[in-house]
Structures are given as structure tokens and as C-alpha cells.
C-alpha positions in Angstrom: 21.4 -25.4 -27.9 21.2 -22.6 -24.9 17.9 -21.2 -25.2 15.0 -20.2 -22.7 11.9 -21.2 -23.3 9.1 -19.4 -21.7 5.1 -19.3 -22.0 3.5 -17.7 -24.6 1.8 -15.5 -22.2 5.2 -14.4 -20.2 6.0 -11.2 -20.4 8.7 -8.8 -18.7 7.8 -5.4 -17.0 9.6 -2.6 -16.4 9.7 -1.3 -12.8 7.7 1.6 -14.5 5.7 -0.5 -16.3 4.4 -2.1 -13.1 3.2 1.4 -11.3 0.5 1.4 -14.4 -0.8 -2.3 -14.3 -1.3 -2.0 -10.4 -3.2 1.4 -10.7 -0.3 3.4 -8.9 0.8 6.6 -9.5 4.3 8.2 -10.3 7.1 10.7 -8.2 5.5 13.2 -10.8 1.9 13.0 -10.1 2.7 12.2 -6.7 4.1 15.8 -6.4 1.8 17.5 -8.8 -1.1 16.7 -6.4 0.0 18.6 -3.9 -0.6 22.0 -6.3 -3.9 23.7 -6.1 -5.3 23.2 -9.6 -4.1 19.6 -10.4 -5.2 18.3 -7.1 -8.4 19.7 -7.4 -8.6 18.5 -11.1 -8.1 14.9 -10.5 -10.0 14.7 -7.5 -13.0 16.0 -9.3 -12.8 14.5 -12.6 -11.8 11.2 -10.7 -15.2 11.4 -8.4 -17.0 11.9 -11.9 -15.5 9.2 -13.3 -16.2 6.8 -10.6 -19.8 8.4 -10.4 -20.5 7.8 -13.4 -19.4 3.9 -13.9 -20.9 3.2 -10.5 -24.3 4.9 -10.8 -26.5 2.5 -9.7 -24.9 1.5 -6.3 -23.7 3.9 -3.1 -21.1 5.4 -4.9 -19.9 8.3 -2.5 -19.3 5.0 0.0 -17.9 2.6 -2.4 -15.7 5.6 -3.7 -14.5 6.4 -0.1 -13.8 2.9 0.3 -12.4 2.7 -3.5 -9.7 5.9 -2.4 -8.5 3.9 0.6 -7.7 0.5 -1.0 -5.7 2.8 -3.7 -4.1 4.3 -1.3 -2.5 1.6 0.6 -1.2 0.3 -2.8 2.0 2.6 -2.5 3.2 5.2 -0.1 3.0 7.5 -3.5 -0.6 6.6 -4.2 -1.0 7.9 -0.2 1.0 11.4 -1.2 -1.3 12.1 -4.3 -4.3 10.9 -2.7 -4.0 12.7 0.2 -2.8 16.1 -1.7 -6.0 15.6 -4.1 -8.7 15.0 -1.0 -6.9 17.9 0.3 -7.5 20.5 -2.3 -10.9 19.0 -3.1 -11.9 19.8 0.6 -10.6 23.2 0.6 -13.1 23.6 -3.0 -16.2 22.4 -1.2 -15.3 24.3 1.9 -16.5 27.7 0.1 -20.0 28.1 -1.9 -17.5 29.6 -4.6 -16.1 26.2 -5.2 -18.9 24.1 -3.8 -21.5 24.8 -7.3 -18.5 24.2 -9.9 -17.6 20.8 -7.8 -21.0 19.8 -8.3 -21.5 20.6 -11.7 -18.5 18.7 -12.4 -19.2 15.7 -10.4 -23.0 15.8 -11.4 -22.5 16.5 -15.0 -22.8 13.8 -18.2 
């Protein structure tokens, strides 16, 4: 009889597979960060997000600290990251994009 027998709990991932159970990002979103309204989109919506499920501690340090230990995950996580922080900067760097960053962030 030739057969493997493995855990009940074993399972086999995909090299694709494993960029979305360690929180990493893709060559694709990696990239798309880089453009103007997608960077600026998941920066903002992230920082809401995070906002919101950390409300009741220091959030904008915890989330600083949060963006760094994602970052050093991958050297892609580093490109997306770093193209996101980058267009969210250049928002809050104008009262234009300053209001609707905070109305984002802010809102429920």
C-alpha cells in the first residue's frame, strides 16, 4: 500500500496563496500604488479601517508602527507601502486634499 498519510489539519498553499495568509501584497498592487488615485485610495481607506478597529488606543502611533512591521514582510509590501504614504502625503500637503482625507479617515 503506497500512501501518505498526513494530519487532518495539513494543508498545501500555493506560492500565491501564501502572499494572502501573511498579509502581503501582489506585483499588481505593488505597482498600482504608485498611481495617484489608488495610492491615495488605499492609504486612506486603510487609515479608516485601522482607525476604526483601534479606536480606543493611540492609533495614529500604533498605525505608524502597524505600516512598518507590514512593510518589512516583503520588499513588495515596501513598494506599495511606500507609493501609498507617498500619495497620501502629497493629499494632506494641500487644504484641497487635507478636508476630504479627514472626512474619510474621520467618518463612520
Amino acid at each position: 500500500m503506497n500512501s501518505i498519510t498526513l494530519p487532518a489539519n495539513y494543508n498545501i498553499l500555493s506560492c500565491d496563496e501564501m502572499t494572502y495568509t501573511e498579509g502581503g501584497v501582489g506585483v499588481v498592487q505593488a505597482v498600482m500604488a504608485w498611481f495617484p488615485l489608488y495610492g491615495w485610495y488605499k492609504a486612506v481607506s486603510t487609515i479608516h479601517d485601522y482607525r476604526k478597529a483601534n479606536i480606543n488606543s493611540n492609533w495614529v502611533e500604533n498605525g505608524m508602527n502597524a505600516l512598518v512591521v507590514h512593510a518589512e514582510k516583503s520588499s513588495l509590501n515596501t513598494i506599495h507601502d511606500a507609493g501609498c504614504s507617498f500619495w497620501f502625503a502629497a493629499s494632506c500637503a494641500s487644504i484641497i486634499g487635507l478636508v476630504p482625507n479627514a472626512l474619510i479617515i474621520f467618518g463612520s
